[in-house]
C-alpha positions in Angstrom: -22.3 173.2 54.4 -22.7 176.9 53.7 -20.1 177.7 49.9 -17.9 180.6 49.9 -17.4 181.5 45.9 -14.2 183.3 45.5 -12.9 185.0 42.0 -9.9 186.2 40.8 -8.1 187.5 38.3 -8.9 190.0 35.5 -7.3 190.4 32.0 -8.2 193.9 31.0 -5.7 193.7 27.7 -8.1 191.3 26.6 -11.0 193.5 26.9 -12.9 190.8 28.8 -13.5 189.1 32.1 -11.4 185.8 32.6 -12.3 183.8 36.6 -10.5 181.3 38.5 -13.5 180.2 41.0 -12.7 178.9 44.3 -15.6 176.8 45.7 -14.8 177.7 49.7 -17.5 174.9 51.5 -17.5 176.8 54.9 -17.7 174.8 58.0 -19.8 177.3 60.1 -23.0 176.5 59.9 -24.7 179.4 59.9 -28.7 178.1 59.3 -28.1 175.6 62.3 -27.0 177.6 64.8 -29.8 180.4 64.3 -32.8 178.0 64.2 -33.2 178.9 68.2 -30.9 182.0 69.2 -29.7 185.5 67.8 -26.1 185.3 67.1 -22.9 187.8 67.4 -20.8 186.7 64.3 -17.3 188.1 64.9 -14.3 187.4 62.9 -10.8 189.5 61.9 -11.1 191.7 58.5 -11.6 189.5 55.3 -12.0 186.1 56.8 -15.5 186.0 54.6 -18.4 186.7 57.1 -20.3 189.0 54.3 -19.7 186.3 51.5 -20.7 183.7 54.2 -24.2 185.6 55.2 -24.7 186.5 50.9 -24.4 182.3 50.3 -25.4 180.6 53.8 -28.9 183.2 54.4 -29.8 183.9 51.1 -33.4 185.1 52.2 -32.1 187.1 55.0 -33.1 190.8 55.6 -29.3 192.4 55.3 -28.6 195.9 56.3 -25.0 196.3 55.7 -23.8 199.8 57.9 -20.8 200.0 55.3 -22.9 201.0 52.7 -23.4 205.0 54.0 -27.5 205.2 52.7 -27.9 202.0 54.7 -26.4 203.5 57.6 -28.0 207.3 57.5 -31.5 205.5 57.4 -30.8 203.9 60.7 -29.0 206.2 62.4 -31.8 208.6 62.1 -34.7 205.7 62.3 -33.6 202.7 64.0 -37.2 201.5 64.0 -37.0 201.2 60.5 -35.8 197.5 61.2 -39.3 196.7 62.3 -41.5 198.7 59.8 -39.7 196.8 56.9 -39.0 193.2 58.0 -42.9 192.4 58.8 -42.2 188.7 58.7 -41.0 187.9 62.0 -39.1 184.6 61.0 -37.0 186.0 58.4 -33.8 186.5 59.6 -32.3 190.3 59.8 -28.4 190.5 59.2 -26.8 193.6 60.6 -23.7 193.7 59.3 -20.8 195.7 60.6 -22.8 196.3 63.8 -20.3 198.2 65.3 -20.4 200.9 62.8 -23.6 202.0 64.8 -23.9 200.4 68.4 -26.8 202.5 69.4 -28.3 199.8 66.9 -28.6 197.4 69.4 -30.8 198.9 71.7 -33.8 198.9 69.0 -32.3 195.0 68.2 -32.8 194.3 72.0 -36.4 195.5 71.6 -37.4 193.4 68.9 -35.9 190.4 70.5 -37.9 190.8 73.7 -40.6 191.9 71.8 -41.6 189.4 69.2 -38.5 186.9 69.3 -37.2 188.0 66.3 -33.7 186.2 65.1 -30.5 188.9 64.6 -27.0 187.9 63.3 -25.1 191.0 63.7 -21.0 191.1 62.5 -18.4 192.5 63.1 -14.8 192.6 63.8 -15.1 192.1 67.4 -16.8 193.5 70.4 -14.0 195.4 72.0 -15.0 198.7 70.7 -18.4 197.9 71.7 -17.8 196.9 75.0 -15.4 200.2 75.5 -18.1 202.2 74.4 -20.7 200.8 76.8 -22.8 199.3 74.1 -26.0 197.2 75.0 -24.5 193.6 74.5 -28.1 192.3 74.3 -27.9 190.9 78.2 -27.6 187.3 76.9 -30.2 187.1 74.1 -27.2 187.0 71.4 -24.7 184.0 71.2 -21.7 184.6 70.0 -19.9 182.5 67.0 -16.2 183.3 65.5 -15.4 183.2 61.9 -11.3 182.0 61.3 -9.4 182.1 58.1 -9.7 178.8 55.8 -9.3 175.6 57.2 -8.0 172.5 55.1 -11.6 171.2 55.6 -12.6 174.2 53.8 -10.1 174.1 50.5 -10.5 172.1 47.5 -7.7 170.1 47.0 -5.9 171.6 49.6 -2.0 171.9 49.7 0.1 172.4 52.6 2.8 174.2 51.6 0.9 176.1 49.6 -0.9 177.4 52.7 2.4 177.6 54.6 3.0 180.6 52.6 -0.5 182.2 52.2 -2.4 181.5 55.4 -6.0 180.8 55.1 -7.9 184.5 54.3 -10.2 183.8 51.9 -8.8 186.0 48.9 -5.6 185.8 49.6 -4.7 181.5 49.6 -5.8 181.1 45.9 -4.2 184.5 44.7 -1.0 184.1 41.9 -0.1 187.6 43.7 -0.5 186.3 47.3 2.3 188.5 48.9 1.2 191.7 47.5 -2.1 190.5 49.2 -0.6 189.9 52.4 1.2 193.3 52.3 -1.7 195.2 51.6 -3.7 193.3 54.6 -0.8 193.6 56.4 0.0 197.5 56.2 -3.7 198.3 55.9 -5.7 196.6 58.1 -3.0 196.7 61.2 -3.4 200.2 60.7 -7.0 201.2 60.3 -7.1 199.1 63.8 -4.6 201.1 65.6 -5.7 204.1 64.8 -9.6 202.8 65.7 -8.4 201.1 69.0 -7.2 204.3 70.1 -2.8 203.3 69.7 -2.2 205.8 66.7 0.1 208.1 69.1 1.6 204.6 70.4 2.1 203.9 66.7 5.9 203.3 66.7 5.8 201.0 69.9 2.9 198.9 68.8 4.5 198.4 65.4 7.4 197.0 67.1 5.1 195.3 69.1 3.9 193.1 66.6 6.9 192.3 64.7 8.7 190.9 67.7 5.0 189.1 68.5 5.3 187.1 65.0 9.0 186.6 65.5 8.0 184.8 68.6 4.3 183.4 67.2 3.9 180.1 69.7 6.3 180.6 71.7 5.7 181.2 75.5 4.5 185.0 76.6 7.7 186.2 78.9 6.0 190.0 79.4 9.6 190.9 80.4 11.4 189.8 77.7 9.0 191.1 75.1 9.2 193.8 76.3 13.1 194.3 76.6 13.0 193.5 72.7 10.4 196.1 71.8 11.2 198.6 73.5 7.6 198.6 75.4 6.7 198.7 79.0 5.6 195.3 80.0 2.6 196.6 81.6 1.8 198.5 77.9 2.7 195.1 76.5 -0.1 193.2 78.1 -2.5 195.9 76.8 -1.3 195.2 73.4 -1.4 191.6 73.8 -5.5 192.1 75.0 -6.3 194.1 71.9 -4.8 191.4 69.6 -7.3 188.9 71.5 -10.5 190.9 71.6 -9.9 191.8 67.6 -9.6 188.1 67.1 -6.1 188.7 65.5 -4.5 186.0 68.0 -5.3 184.0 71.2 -4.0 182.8 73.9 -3.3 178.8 74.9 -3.2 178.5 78.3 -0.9 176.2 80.3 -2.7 172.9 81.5 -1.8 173.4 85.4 -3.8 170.2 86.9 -0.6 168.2 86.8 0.3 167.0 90.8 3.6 165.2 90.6 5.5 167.6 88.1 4.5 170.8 88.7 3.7 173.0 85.3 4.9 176.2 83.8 1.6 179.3 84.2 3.0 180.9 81.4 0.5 181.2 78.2 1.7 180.3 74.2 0.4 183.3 71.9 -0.6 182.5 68.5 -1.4 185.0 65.8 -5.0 183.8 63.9 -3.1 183.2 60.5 0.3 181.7 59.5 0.2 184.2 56.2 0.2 186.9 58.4 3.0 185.8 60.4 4.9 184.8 57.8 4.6 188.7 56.5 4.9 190.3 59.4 8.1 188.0 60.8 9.6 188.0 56.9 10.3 184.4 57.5 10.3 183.8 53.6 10.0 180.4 52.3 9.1 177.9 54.8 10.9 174.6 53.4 10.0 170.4 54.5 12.5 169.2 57.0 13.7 172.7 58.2 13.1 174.1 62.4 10.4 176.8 60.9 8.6 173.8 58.9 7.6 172.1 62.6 7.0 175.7 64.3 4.5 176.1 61.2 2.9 172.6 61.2 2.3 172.9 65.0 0.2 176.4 64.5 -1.2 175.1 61.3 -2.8 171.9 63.7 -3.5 174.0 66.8 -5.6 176.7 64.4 -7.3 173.7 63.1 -8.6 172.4 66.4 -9.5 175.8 67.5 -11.7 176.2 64.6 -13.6 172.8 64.7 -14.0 173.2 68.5 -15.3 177.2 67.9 -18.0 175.9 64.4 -19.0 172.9 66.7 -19.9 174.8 69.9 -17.6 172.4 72.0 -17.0 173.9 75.0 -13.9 172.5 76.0 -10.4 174.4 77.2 -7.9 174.3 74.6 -3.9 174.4 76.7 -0.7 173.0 76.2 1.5 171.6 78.7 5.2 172.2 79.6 6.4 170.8 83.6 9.2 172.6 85.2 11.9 169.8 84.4 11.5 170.6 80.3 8.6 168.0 79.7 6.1 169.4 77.1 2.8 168.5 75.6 1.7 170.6 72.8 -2.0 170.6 72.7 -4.3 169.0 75.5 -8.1 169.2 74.8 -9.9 169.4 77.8 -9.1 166.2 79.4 -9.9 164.3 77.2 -7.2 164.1 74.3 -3.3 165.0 74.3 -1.7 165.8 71.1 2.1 165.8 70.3 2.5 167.5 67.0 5.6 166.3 65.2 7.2 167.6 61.5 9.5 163.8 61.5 8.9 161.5 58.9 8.9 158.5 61.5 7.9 159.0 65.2 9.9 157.1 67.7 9.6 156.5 70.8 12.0 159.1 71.9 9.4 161.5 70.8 6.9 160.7 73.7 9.0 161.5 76.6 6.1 164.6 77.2 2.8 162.1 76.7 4.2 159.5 79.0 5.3 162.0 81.5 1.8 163.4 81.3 0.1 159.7 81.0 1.6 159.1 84.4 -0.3 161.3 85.9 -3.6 159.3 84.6 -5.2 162.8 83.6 -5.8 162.4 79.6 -8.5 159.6 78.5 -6.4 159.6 74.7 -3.3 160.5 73.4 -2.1 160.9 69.9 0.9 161.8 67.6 0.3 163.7 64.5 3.2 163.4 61.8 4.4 163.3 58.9 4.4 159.2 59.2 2.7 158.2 55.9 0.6 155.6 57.9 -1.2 155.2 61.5 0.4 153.1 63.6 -0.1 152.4 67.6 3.6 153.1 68.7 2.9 152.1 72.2 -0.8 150.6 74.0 -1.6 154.1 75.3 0.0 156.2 72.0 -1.2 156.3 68.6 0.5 157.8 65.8 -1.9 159.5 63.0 -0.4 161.1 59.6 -1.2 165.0 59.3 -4.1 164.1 56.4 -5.6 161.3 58.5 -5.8 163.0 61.2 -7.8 166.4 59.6 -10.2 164.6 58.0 -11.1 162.6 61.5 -11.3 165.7 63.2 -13.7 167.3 60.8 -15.0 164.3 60.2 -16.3 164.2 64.4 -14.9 161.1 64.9 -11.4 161.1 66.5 -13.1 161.0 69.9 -16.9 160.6 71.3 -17.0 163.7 72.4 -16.6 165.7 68.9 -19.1 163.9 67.5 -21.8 166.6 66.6 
């Protein structure tokens, strides 16, 4: 497992340097899946890919395009790349790739040429697919980075991460909400501004504040749009560039139900719970309270996503909801249904949604995670797992064949 060392905090009336290190074991495997392919790394602002590549590919060629002497030297001699690396093994890190796409025509080259292995990050690909960029025609896999995940935390705390989300140097910060405004206010504006929405500033603002106020919650382009003032069919732009900047995604509705027919509408979740929790100003999210099971049921979904994304699963991540109200909250493939509940003890009148889906003999495995201190089998088809159990199965590869790695 690649290490992410994070430190914080500085006493300056002291006159010297004081750390807290966080030891961040990151669950992206970065060594594994370059053995046979050149990777696209893409991930949201400050999620770690730099301190990833610095820990994970320690003998890596880096040329990072933020530093401006790195990126004058390419941009006038893009074949420097090859008269410098002459070791065609050794791995050659281009990091922020989109600074300078024109980059990835000489990258192309060298691929085709001598097989030579890339990683190149970035943000996302949306500005270089809008600017026509050569996407490498298939010789570049691409991998996400996410925020933190509890397999990733030392000791990790759930409420604790209710509050701060999962960005790297923001969860073990004593000033974590100054931290989420400044992400917040700066990084949601350097990317409107670079995705081209600086004279839609005002709508998109009130874009995203009614987006976190209604983080998981079924996308109604109407009624979005009635409460922020935005066209519907400006909405759905909106909505596209908070998917191809990785700042949320969509689940999609699980429609292969035949005797109730299901809802098409998506669920949109934003990438981090801190950063809903700023931009909604939710404030304290407290055990036993509605936002508490809104919270938990992102917290698990995010969690899933990422193991399915670091483990190259391929598999369709939906929820289901049929027109007469009954709801499943995650379905993975079709292989494993997951009701996610915040009670204490799960009862039988909690699985009115997995037997309604069970009857139509769909789903090999269906589960409940809880709050329930201990797993139990509630019914033959229906197992109950506690919230920790549960994780640490999941990352673990064993809560079904098929995540085994």
């Amino acid at each position: 497992m690649d290490i992410e060392l994070v430190y914080l905090r500085t006493n300056s009336r002291q006159k010297r340097f004081c750390c807290e290190a966080f030891i961040f074991q990151r669950r992206l495997d970065l060594s594994k899946i370059l053995k046979n392919k050149s990777f696209f790394l893409f991930g949201p602002r400050s999620t770690g890919k730099t301190t990833l590549i610095e820990t994970a590919l320690p003998q890596a060629k880096v040329y990072d395009l933020l530093d401006d002497e790195v990126f004058n030297r390419l941009a006038l001699e893009p074949k420097l790349i090859e008269q410098e690396v002459e070791d065609l093994k050794k791995i050659i890190v281009i990091d922020e790739i989109q600074k300078l796409p024109k980059l990835l025509d000489e990258v192309h080259r060298l691929i085709k040429k001598d097989n030579r292995t890339f990683l190149l990050t970035g943000s996302s690909s949306r500005k270089m697919r809008r600017g026509g960029s050569n996407l490498l025609g298939g010789r570049a896999w691409e991998a996400n980075l996410f925020p933190l995940t509890s397999a990733e935390i030392p000791n990790f705390d759930l409420m604790t991460y209710f509050q701060r989300g999962g960005l790297p140097h923001i969860y073990p910060s004593k000033n974590y909400e100054e931290e989420l405004k400044s992400y917040v206010n700066l990084y949601l504006k350097e990317e409107i501004v670079v995705e081209g929405l600086s004279k839609k500033y005002d709508y998109f603002l009130r874009f995203l504040d009614v987006m976190a106020l209604s983080n998981g919650q079924e996308l109604n382009y109407d009624q979005l749009g009635s409460d922020a003032q935005v066209p519907p069919r400006t909405l759905q732009n909106y909505v596209q560039v908070l998917e191809d900047t990785l700042m949320g995604y969509q689940l999609k509705p699980f429609l292969k139900t035949r005797t109730r027919k299901a809802i098409a509408r998506s669920k949109f979740f934003l990438f981090d719970i801190g950063v809903v929790g700023k931009l909604s100003k939710r404030g304290l999210v407290q055990k036993g309270s509605p936002l508490f099971g809104s919270v938990f049921e992102h917290f698990i979904i995010n969690e899933i996503k990422a193991f399915l994304s670091y483990n190259r699963i391929d598999e369709d991540l939906c929820f289901w909801r049929s027109t007469s109200g009954f709801e499943v909250d995650c379905i993975v493939g079709q292989k494993l249904a997951i009701e996610i509940k915040s009670t204490k003890l799960v009862s039988k009148s909690d699985l009115k949604g997995l037997k309604a889906l069970n009857e139509e003999k769909l789903i090999k495995k269906s589960i409940v995670i809880s709050m329930d201190p201990t797993r139990r089998q509630i019914t033959p088809e229906i197992t109950v797992y506690p919230w920790q159990e549960f994780l640490t199965q999941l990352w673990a590869g064993k809560i079904l064949d098929f995540f085994h790695i």
